[in-house]
N, C-alpha and C positions, 0 to 999 in steps of 0.2 A: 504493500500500500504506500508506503513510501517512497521507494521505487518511484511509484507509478507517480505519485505527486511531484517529483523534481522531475521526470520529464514532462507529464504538461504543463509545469512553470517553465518551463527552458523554449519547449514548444509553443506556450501564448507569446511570447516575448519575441520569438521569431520571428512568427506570423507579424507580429505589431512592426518589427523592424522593415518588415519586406514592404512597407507602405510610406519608410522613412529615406527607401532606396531610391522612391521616384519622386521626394519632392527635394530629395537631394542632387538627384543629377540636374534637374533643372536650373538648381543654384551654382552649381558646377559648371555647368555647361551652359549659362547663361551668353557670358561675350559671343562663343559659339551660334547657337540658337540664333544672336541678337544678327548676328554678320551673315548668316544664311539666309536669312527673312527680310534684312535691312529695318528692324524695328529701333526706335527710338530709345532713353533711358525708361521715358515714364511706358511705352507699353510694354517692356519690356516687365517693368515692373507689376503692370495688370495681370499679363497673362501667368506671371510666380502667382500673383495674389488672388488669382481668379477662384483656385480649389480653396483658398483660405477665407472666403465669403461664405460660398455656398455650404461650404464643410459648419462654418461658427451658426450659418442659420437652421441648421437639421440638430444641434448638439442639446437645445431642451426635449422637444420631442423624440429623440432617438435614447437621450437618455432615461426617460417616461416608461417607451416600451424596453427596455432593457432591466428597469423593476419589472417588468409583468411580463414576461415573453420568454422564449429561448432563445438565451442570451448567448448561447455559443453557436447555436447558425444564424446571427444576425452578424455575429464578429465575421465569422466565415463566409457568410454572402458579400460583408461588405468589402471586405479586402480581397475577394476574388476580383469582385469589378475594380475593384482600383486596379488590380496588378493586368487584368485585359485592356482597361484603359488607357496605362504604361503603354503598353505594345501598338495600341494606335498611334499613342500621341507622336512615335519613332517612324512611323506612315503616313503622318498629315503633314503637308508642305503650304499650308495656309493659314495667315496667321488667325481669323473669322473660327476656323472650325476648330484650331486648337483650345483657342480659348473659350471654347462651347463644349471640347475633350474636357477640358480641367476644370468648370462649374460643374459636369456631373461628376467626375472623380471626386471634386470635396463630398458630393452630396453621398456616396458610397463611403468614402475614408470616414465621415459622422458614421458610419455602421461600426467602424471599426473601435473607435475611442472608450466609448464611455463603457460599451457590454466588456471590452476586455478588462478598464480597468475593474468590472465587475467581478468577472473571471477570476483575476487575479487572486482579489482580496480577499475570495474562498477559499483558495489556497493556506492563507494564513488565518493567526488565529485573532483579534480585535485589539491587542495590545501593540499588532505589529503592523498597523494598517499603513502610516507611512513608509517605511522599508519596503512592503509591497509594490505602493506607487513608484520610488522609484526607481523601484528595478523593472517594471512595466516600461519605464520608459526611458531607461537606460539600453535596452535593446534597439534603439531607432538610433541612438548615439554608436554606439558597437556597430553600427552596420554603414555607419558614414565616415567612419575608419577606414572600413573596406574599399569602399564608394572611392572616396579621396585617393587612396594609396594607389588602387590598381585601374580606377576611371581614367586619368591622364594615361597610363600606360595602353589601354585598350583603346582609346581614343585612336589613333593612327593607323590601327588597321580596321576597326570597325566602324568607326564613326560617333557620333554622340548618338544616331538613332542605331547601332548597333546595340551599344552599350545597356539603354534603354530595354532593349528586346531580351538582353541576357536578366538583366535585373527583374522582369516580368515575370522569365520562366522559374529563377529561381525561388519570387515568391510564390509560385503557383504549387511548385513541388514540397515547400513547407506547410502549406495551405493543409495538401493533401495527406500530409503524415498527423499535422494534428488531427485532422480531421478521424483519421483512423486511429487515433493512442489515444489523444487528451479526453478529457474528461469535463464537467460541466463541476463539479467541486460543491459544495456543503457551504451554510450560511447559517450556522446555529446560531447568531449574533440577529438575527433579521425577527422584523417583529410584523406583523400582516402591513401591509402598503394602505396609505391610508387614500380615499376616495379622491380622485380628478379634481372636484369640484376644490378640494384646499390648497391643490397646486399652487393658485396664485399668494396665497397666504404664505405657504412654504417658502415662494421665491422672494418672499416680501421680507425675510426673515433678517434683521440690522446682519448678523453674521453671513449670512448670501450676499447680501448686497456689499458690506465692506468688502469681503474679502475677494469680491468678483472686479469691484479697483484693482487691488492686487494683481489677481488674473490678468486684466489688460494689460497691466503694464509689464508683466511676466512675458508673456509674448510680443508682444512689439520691440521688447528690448532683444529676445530669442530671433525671433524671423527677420528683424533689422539689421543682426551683423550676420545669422549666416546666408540670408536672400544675399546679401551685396556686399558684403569679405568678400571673394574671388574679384567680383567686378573693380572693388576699390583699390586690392591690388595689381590687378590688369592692366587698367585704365588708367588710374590714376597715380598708382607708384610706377608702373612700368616693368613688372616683373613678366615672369611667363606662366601660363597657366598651371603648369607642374608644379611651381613654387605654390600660387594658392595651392594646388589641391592637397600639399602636403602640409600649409598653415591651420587650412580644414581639419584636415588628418588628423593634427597635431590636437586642435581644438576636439575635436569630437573623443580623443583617446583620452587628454585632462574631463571634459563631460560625463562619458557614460560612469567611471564609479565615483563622479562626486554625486549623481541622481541615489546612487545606494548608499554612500555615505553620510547626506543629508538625511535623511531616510531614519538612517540605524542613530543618527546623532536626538535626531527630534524624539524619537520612542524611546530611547535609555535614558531620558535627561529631562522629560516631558518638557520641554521648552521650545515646542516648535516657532514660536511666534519669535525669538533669539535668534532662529534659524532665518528666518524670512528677511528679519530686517537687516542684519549685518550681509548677507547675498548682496542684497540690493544697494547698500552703500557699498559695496566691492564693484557690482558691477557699474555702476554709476561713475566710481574713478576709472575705473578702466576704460571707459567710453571717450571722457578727457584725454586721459592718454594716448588713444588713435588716435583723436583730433593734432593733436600736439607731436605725434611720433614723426621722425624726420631719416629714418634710417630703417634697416632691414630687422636688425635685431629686437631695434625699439619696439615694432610693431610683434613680432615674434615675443617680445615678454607681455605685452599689454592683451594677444591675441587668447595668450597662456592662462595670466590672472582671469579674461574675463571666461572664456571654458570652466576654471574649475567651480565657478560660483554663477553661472549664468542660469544653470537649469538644480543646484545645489539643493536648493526650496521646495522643486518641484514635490515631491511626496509629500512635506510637511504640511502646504499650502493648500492641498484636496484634502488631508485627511481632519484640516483643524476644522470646516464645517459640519461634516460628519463625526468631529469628534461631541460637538451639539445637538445634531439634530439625529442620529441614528443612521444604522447601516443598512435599513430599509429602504430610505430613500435615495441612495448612495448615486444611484445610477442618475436619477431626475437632475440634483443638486450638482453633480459632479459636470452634470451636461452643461446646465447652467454658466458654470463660474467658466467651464471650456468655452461656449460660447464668446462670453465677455472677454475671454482672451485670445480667440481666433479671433474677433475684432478687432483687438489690440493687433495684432500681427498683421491683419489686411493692410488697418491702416497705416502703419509703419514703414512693412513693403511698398504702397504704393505711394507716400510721403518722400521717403528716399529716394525714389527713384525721380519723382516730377521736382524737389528742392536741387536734385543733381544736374537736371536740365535746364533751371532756374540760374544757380548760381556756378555750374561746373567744377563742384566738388561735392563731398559727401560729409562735409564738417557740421553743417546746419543739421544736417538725419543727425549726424551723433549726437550733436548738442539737443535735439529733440528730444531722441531716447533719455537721456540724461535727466533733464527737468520731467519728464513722466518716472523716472525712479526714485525721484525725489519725490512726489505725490506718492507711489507706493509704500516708502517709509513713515508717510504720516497715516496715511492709511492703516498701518502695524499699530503705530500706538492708539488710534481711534480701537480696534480689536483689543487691546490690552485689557479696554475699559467695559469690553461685553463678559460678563461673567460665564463662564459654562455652567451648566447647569449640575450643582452637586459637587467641586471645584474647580481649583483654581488656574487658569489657565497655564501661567508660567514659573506656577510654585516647584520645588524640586521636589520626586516619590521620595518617600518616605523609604527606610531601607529596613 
């Protein structure tokens, strides 16, 4: 039984990952994409942002029926179609239908989000619900490792739409193994889903709403440097694209085990909300510091800091709602606050890219991100002062 439990946590993480591989290479392969289609900065920026629209408006209601439904072939439906998706969008040479590929990809990747983090956090037991999140979501980090390392390499005999095609099939064949091992997982923690009609009550909730600020600026800050890192190195230092994809690399390899370290630091320490706001003042200097880097290195230590603390929060920051209001409604809530931060990220991506066209650099997008980090940490202490119910948010357990 055990066994069996660490492989379908190995196995939903995959799956989650194979849907991280195509909106990776897009940001990868952007300059590319941008020179074959002759597209501008800011459409350039549309068509990233495209799947990041449609995806934030499906994430209340996909995560509604994800409390009520089977939750593990809505994961599995949805990341099928993203990864057929993939495999179009490496066959469309128009920029019209591409970005008509990537509105319904978001609307398929929302299958994927919220029922996995569902998945997941059956897996574990309610003390450990942070460390679940992020290692859910350190599987999309591990797999833009990949992406990074061996994309530029395979770029030159296949193409960017080769590349695409490989990243489709390999999600399709992990698709398929979970599908045959994993498991749907136990929720003894889960109390009956309370009626439609209080949804809006639920999302009214001061702790949904503060902490769905948060969210936004979680993601805009997230989709803001790895949408346009490659591009700003490109373009505007002058490097080659092998050097991004190895500063990606580099980012995405510091990423995936601070998402598990964040994680295990918030649950041993019950301090999640210490977790969130010191991220965010990290990340926040290290935004400065791009603006300000003037050399190879420079950008290479500031690309470093902002990796290990840019997605650091992510677990703490899902599970401190639910650590409120229950793991019943985990899926609903959790869609929610993703919502508000694929918003965050739409608009960030498409910010960058039309202020780059504006003023022909990307110093104004950082200084953006920046001043919305700073709103996230007042945001942390507005939360400080919502009590949980039964205790204390950032008191230390007792031993």
């Amino acid at each position: 039984m055990i066994k069996r439990r660490g492989i379908t946590i190995a196995l939903i993480v995959l799956c989650q990952s194979s849907q991280a591989l195509v909106t990776g290479g897009i940001a990868l392969f952007l300059p590319l994409i941008r020179g074959d289609l002759g597209l501008s900065f800011a459409q350039g920026g549309t068509l990233a942002a495209a799947s990041t629209f449609t995806y934030a408006l499906m994430q209340v209601p996909v995560g509604v029926l994800a409390d009520r439904t089977d939750t593990r072939k809505m994961f599995l439906f949805g990341l099928l179609g993203v990864n057929v998706l993939a495999l179009g969008f490496a066959l469309i040479d128009s920029y019209g239908w591409l970005l008509a590929n990537q509105a319904v990809s978001g609307v398929l990747r929302s299958m994927a989000f919220a029922p996995g983090l569902v998945l997941i956090s059956r897996q574990f037991d309610s003390g450990k619900q942070a460390t679940a999140m992020g290692l859910y979501v350190a599987g999309g980090f591990s797999s833009s490792i990949v992406l990074n390392l061996v994309g530029p390499l395979l770029v030159g005999p296949l193409g960017w739409q080769g590349v695409f095609v490989l990243c489709a099939g390999l999600g399709v064949v992990v698709l398929i193994a979970y599908w045959l091992v994993g498991n749907n997982g136990t929720d003894a923690g889960a109390r009956k889903q309370p009626p439609l009609r209080e949804l809006p009550k639920l999302l009214r909730h001061p702790i949904v709403a503060v902490t769905s600020v948060i969210q936004f600026v979680r993601l805009a800050a997230t989709h803001g440097v790895v949408m346009w890192l490659p591009s700003f190195v490109v373009v505007e230092k002058g490097y080659s694209i092998q050097t991004a994809g190895l500063l990606v690399a580099l980012g995405a390899a510091l990423t995936a085990p601070s998402n598990i370290m964040g994680g295990y630091v918030a649950d041993r320490t019950g301090r999640p909300l210490a977790v969130v706001g010191v991220s965010l003042t990290i990340v926040a200097a290290s935004l400065v510091g791009l603006v300000l880097a003037d050399s190879l290195p420079m950008i290479i230590a500031m690309v470093a800091v902002n990796s290990i603390v840019i997605q650091l929060y992510f677990g703490p920051l899902f599970a401190i709602p639910i650590q409120y209001l229950g793991r019943s409604v985990a899926g609903a809530i959790s869609g929610f606050g993703n919502f508000w931060a694929n918003l965050g990220g739409f608009t960030a991506v498409w910010a960058l890219g039309a202020l780059k066209d504006a003023t022909g650099a990307f110093d104004a997008g950082f200084l953006l991100l920046t001043g919305l980090c700073v709103v996230g940490v007042v945001a942390v202490l507005v939360v400080r002062r919502i009590p949980v119910p039964g205790q204390q948010m950032d008191s230390t357990p007792s031993k």
